[in-house]
N, C-alpha and C positions, 0 to 999 in steps of 0.2 A: 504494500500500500504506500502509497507517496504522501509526502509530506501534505498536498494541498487536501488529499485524500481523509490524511489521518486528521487535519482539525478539521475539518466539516465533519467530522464523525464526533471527533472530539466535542465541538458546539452543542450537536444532535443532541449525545447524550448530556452537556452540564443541561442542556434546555429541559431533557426528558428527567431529569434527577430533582429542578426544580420543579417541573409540575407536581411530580412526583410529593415531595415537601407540602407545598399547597394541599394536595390530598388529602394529606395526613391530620392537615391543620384544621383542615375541614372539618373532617372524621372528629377531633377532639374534640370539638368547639360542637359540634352536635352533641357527643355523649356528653359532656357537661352540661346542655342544655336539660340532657334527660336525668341525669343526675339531680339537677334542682328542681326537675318538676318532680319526680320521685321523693322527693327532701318533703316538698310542700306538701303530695298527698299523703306522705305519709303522719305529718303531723296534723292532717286533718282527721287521720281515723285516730290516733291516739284518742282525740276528744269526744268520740263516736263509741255505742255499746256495738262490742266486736260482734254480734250476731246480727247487727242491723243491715235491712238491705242496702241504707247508704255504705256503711261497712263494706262489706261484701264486694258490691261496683268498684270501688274503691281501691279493694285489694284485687280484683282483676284487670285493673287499669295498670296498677302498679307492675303485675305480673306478664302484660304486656309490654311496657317499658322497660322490663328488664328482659325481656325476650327481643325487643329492636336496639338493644345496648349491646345482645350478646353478636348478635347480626353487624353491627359497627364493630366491634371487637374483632372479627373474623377478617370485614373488609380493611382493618388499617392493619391486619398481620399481614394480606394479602402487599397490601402498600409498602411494607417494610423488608420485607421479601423482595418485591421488585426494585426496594431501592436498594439495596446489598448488591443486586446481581448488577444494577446500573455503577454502581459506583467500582466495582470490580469490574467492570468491563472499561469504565472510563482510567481504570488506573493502568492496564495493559495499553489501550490505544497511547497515553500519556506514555510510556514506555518506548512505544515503538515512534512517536515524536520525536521524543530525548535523542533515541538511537538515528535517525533521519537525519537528526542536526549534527550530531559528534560526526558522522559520516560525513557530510557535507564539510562540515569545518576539516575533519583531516584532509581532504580533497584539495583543497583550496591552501593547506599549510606547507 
């Protein structure tokens, strides 16, 4: 691969490794969202008799919540994963740059 080769690749992925970031951020900043509504209903049934049907709603709201937290939790290991293998991919093309350039400059010495 040639140098002009290896940073457009190179570019590709720092571009793909930041999207990647954003992802993640995303992903966070939702489950924290679910986290505080989870917070809220749960101190709404604390004040609620546990056998009441508001109760009950309540706890299956929560139980749902934590079922699309477990669902975020899957997709940002998914994210974290793909940024491993991006950042390891970007450290070999960074490799074979380095190696482009030492090449050239002995060429030229």
């Amino acid at each position: 691969m040639g140098l002009a080769a290896s940073q457009a690749r190179f570019l590709l992925l720092t571009a793909r490794k930041s999207d990647l970031e954003l992802t993640g951020q995303q992903i966070n900043q939702s489950r924290l969202q679910i986290a505080n509504i989870t917070n809220q209903l749960f101190t709404v049934a604390s004040n609620l008799e546990p056998d009441s049907a508001e109760s009950i709603q309540i706890q299956l709201r929560i139980n749902a919540l934590q079922s699309l937290d477990q669902g975020l939790e899957l997709q940002l290991r998914r994210v974290d994963s793909q940024q491993e293998a991006v950042q390891t991919e970007i450290d070999a093309v960074q490799k074979v740059i380095n190696k482009n350039i030492d090449l050239t400059f002995k060429t030229f010495a």
